[in-house]
C-alpha positions in Angstrom: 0.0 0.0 0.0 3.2 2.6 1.0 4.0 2.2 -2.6 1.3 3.4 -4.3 1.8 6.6 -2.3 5.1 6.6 -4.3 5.1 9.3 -6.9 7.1 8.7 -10.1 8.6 12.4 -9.8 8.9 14.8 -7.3 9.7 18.7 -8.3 9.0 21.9 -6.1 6.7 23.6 -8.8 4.9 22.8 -11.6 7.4 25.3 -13.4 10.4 22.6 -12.4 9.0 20.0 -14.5 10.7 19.3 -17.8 8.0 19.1 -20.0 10.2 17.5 -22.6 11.5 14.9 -21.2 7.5 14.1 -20.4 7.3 14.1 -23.8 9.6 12.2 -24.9 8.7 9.6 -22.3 5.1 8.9 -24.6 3.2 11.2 -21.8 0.5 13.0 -24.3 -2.3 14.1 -21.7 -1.8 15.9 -17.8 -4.5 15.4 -15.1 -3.6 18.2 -13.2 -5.1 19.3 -9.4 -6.1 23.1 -9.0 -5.6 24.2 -5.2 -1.6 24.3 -4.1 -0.8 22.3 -7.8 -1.5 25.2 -10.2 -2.6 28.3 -7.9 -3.0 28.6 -4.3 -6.1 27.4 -3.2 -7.8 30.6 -2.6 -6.3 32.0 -5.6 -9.5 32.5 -8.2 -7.6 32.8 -11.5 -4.3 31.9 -13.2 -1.1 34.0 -12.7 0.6 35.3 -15.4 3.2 32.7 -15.3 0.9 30.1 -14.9 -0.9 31.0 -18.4 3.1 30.8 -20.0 2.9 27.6 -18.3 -0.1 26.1 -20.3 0.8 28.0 -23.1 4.3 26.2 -23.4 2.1 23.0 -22.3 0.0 23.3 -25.3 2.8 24.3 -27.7 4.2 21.2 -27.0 1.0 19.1 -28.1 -0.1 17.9 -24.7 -3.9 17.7 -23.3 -4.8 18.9 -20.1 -7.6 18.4 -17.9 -7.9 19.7 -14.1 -9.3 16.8 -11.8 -10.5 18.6 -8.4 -12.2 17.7 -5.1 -13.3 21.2 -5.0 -17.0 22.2 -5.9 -18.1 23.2 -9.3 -18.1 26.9 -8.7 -14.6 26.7 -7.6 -13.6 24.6 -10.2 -15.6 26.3 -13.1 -14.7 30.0 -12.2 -10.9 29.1 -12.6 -10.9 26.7 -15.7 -13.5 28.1 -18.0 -11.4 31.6 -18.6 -8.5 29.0 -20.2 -11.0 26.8 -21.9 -9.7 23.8 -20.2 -12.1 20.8 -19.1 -12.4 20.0 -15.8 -14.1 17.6 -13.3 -14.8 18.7 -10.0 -15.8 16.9 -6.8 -13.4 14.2 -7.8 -13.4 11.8 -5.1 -10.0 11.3 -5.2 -8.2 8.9 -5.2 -10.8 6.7 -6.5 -10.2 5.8 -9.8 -13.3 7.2 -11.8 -12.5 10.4 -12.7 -8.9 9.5 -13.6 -10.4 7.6 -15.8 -13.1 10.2 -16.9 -10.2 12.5 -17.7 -8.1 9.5 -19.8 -11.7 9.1 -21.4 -11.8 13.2 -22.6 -8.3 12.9 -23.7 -8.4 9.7 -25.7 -5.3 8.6 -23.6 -4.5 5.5 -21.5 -2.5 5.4 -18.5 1.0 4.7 -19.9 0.3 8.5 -21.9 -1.3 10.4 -18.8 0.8 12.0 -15.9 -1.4 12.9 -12.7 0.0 16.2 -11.0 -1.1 17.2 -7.6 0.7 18.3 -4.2 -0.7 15.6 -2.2 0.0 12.0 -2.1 -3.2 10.7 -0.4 -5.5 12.1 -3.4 -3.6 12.6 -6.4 -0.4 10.4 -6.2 -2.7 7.5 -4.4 -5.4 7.8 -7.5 -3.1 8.0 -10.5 -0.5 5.2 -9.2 -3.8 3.1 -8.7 -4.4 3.2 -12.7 -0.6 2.9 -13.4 -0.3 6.8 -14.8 2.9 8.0 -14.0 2.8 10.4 -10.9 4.3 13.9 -10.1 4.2 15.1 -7.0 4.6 19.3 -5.8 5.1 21.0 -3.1 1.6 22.8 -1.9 2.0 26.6 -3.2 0.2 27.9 0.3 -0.7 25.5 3.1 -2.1 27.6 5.3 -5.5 27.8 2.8 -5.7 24.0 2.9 -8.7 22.9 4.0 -9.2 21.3 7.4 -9.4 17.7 6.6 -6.2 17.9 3.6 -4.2 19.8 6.7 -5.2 17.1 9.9 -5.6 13.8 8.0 -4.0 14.0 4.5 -0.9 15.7 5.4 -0.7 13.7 9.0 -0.9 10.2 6.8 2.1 11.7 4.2 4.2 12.5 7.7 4.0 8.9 8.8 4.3 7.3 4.7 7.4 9.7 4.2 9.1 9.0 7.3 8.6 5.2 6.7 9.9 5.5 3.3 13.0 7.1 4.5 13.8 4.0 6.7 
């Protein structure tokens, strides 16, 4: 079970990522988390360098779709203004709207990367369906919500320090 909570990369930002060695690796489509992956999770719309970001994303070729927990009116407020689908209310890490997302793209698993800054959610679900995994560091932690900052991150203290042993 530790294993799945395994990501295949780790980076600090979203902006450390080198998209093309993704490429290059047969990774065509991103499932990507909103809150603390692309924006802070009060943040309501992209920052500048985040629409460079997705510009340089679609340049390359690849699809994106944001995969959420959040509510619709969170969701929908942020990714509309880019034109990018989006599922919210997720239930991560169960494994349907990873596969909703792989569905929208036309992708499987070996062409789809799941990023997301928390291991319980989006690391857990995409390792799961065998995408390959990226895990960030949360952009502001003190906006997580109650239950990602007493139970998520508690559960990724005790996985990280066993997975250090």
């Amino acid at each position: 079970m530790l294993k799945k909570l395994l990501p295949g990369l780790q980076v600090n930002t979203i902006y450390d990522l080198d998209l093309n060695a993704l490429w290059e690796q047969g990774i065509r489509g991103i499932i990507t988390d909103l809150d603390n992956t692309l924006v802070g999770a009060k943040a309501p719309l992209a920052t500048p360098e985040l629409l460079d970001w997705l510009k340089v994303v679609g340049q390359i070729g690849f699809q994106v779709v944001i995969v959420s927990n959040n509510n619709r009116p969170r969701v929908s407020k942020f990714a509309e203004p880019l034109s990018l689908p989006f599922i919210y209310r997720a239930k991560k890490p169960t494994s349907a709207a990873f596969r909703k997302a792989m569905g929208m793209m036309g992708l499987t698993p070996e062409q789809t990367a799941v990023i997301g800054d928390q291991m319980m959610t989006d690391v857990l679900g995409g390792n799961r369906l065998g995408l390959y995994t990226i895990l960030v560091l949360p952009i502001a932690r003190a906006d997580e919500g109650i239950f990602t900052k007493v139970i998520n991150r508690s559960l990724e203290k005790v996985a990280l320090s066993w997975m250090k042993r």
